[in-house]
C-alpha positions, 0 to 999 in steps of 0.5 A, a space after each residue: 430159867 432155862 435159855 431157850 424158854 428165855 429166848 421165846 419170851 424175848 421174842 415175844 416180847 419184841 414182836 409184841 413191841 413191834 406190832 404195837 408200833 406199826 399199829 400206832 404208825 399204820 391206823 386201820 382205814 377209814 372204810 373199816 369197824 374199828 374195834 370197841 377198844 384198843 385191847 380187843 384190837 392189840 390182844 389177838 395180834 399179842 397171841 399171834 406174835 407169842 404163838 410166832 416166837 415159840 415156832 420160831 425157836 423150834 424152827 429148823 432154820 435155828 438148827 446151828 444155834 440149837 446144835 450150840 446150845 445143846 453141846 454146852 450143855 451140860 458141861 459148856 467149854 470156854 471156847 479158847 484156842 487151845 481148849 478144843 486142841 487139849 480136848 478134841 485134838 482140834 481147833 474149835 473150826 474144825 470142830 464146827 465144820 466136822 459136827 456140820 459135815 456129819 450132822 445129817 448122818 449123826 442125826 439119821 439112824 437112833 436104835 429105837 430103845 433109845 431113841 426117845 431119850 436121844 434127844 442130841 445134836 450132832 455137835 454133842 454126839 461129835 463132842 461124846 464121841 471125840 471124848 472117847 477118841 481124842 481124849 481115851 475117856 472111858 464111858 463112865 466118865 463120858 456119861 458123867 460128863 454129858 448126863 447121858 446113859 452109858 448105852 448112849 454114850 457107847 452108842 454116839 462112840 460107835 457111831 461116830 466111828 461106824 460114820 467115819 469108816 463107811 462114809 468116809 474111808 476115801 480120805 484114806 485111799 492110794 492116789 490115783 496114778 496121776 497124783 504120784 508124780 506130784 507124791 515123789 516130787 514132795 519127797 524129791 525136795 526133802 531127800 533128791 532121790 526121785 519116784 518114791 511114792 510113800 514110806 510104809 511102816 507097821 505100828 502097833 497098838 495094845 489091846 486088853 480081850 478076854 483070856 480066851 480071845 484067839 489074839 496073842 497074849 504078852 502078860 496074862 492074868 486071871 481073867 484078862 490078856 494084854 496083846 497088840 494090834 498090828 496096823 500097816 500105814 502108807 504116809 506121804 511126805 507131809 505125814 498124810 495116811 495114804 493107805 492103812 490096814 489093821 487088824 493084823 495080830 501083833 506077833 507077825 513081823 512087818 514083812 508077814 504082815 506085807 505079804 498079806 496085806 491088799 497093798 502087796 497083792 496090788 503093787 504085784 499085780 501092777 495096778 498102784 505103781 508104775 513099774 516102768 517109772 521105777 516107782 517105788 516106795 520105802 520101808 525100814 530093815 524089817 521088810 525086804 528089797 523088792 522092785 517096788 520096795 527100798 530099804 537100806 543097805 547093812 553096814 554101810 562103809 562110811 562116806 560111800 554111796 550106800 551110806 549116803 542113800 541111807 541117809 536119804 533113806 532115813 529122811 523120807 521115813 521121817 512122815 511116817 514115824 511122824 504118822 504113826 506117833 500122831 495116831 499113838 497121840 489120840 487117847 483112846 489110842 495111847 493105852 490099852 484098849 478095853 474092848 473087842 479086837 474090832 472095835 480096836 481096829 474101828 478106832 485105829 481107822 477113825 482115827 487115821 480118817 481125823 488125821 487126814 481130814 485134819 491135815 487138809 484143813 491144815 490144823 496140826 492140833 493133833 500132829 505129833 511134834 515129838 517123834 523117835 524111830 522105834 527101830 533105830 539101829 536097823 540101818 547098822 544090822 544086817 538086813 535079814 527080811 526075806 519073803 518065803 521062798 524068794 530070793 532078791 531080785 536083780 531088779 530091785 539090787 540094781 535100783 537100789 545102787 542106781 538110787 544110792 549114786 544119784 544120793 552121793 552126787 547129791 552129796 558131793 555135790 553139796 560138800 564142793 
């Protein structure tokens, strides 16, 4: 017998139960008809209660216990610590905030094709979705796992993402002005050089598209090509996405994908950092020396100054390897992904919005705990990244050395 139906009968019968007690306790009044006998008089109250118990059970005040019910079914989860950690990349109250948070936009908007046989909360649409982005399920599998159609299982994916991108894309924004100082602060403790606002890195992540997609191609066959994706991050001390944008081709080095990026035209314009604060943000050898821009310096000579302020240099991109090897931990992230470059992009953007909110509710399930620097050795090569046509401004020389004596004075001051 299935659970809700068992449910109904219960109530039932302890309204039934209940009503024949306070019959007993509470006689009818001594002006009133009694009935011919007791059954006429307990029958009608008997229909009522049944009629009570099944409204009850559909009652949208049961909506949390129905939403629970449904999610484990058909294919329930031991709700252990580590079980939604392994499976959704989150702990299980964080799984239940999220599913209650998005449940009035999960539930909102059904294609009308499938909208009779989309009978599902918003924990299972939660739970299909996160399937394919924690875990890098494929559809087949996920519609096995749910006993749902593959277009449903494509759908509640796509709209977990579409959810996440539209309603939520300010969990992933640049601080507002009056939030940086206590940004460089944070990376004041870690490294002692002050005003640094972020450390921006490019990651890449591998797409399969068909053979005549315009996205540039690293090993073909007949029908199929594997490229990457390129998507440009900002991440603060604690590894939290301050800004993202994908999207871009692969191929393009970090700095071409600087120069055109929104970030770039902003901070030129003088509208996300403070320029008389010296504020700044830093980034590996692949991107050039701006005013707003540190990177290290080309072999440095031991115990100077440059090689102490690469040193520090070095500890402040630490977030951000950390970061980028997070969203490389989420499953649909980790291999090839089999779709169209948009939908590629959808996903590096969810997410990048789950690490965020994940982090604020300072659940580190799906915080990478093993990171490496895909471009170590840069600080020993000679810095060649350049904008077109520009040369290194004096501005940005002189910063950098000014930065590089505070870090030796730290560090002498340390050795005496």
């Amino acid at each position: 017998m299935e659970s809700r139906k068992l449910a109904t009968i219960l109530s039932s019968l302890i309204s039934q139960l209940l009503l024949l007690l306070l019959h007993n306790i509470f006689p009818f009044p001594p002006n009133s008809v009694p009935p011919n006998n007791s059954t006429d008089s307990i029958l009608p109250l008997l229909l009522f209660s049944h009629q009570l118990a099944a409204t009850l059970s559909l009652s949208p005040k049961h909506r949390k216990n129905k939403r629970k019910r449904d999610f484990q079914h058909p294919n329930p989860l031991t709700r252990t610590p580590d079980s939604f950690r392994n499976t959704f990349l989150m702990s299980s109250s964080s799984f239940e905030w999220l599913s209650g948070l998005l449940e009035p936009l999960l539930e909102c908007r059904d294609p009308a094709p499938l909208f009779h046989s989309l009978h599902l909360s918003s924990g299972a649409r939660l739970a299909i979705g996160l399937s394919r982005l924690a875990e890098g399920q494929d559809y087949q599998q996920i519609s096995a796992r749910f006993a749902v159609s593959d277009p449903v299982a494509k759908f509640c994916v796509k709209q977990l993402c579409r959810v996440l991108c539209t309603n939520f894309r300010f969990w992933v924004s640049f601080p507002s002005p009056s939030d940086l100082p206590s940004i460089s602060q944070s990376f004041q403790s870690l490294s002692g050089l002050p005003n640094c606002c972020g450390a921006v890195l490019c990651t890449r992540f591998n797409i399969v598209v068909n053979a005549n997609s315009t996205t540039t191609t690293t090993t073909t066959n007949d029908k199929v090509s594997v490229s990457q994706v390129a998507a440009q991050i900002v991440v603060d001390s604690s590894s939290r996405i301050l800004t993202i944008a994908a999207g871009f081709l692969g191929h393009k080095s970090d700095s071409q994908i600087l120069q055109a990026s929104t970030l770039y035209n902003d901070i030129q314009q003088g509208t996300l950092l403070n320029a008389p604060c010296n504020q700044f943000l830093i980034g590996d050898s692949e991107y050039p020396l701006l005013p707003w821009l540190m990177v290290p310096y080309a072999n440095p000579a031991p115990a100077s100054a440059e090689e102490n302020f690469n040193s520090a240099h070095e500890i402040m991109r630490l977030p951000a390897l950390r970061a980028a090897a997070s969203l490389r931990n989420w499953g649909v992230l980790s291999r090839p992904v089999c779709e169209e470059l948009k939908t590629a992009v959808a996903y590096i953007g969810a997410c990048s919005i789950l690490h965020n909110s994940l982090l604020m509710r300072e659940d580190f399930s799906a915080l990478a705990s093993e990171f490496e620097d895909c471009n170590q050795g840069c600080y020993g090569e000679p810095c060649n990244a350049m904008l077109d046509g520009e040369a290194v401004s004096s501005k940005a020389l002189a910063l950098r050395d000014n930065l590089a004596a505070v870090a030796k004075k730290i560090r002498d001051s340390k050795n005496s």
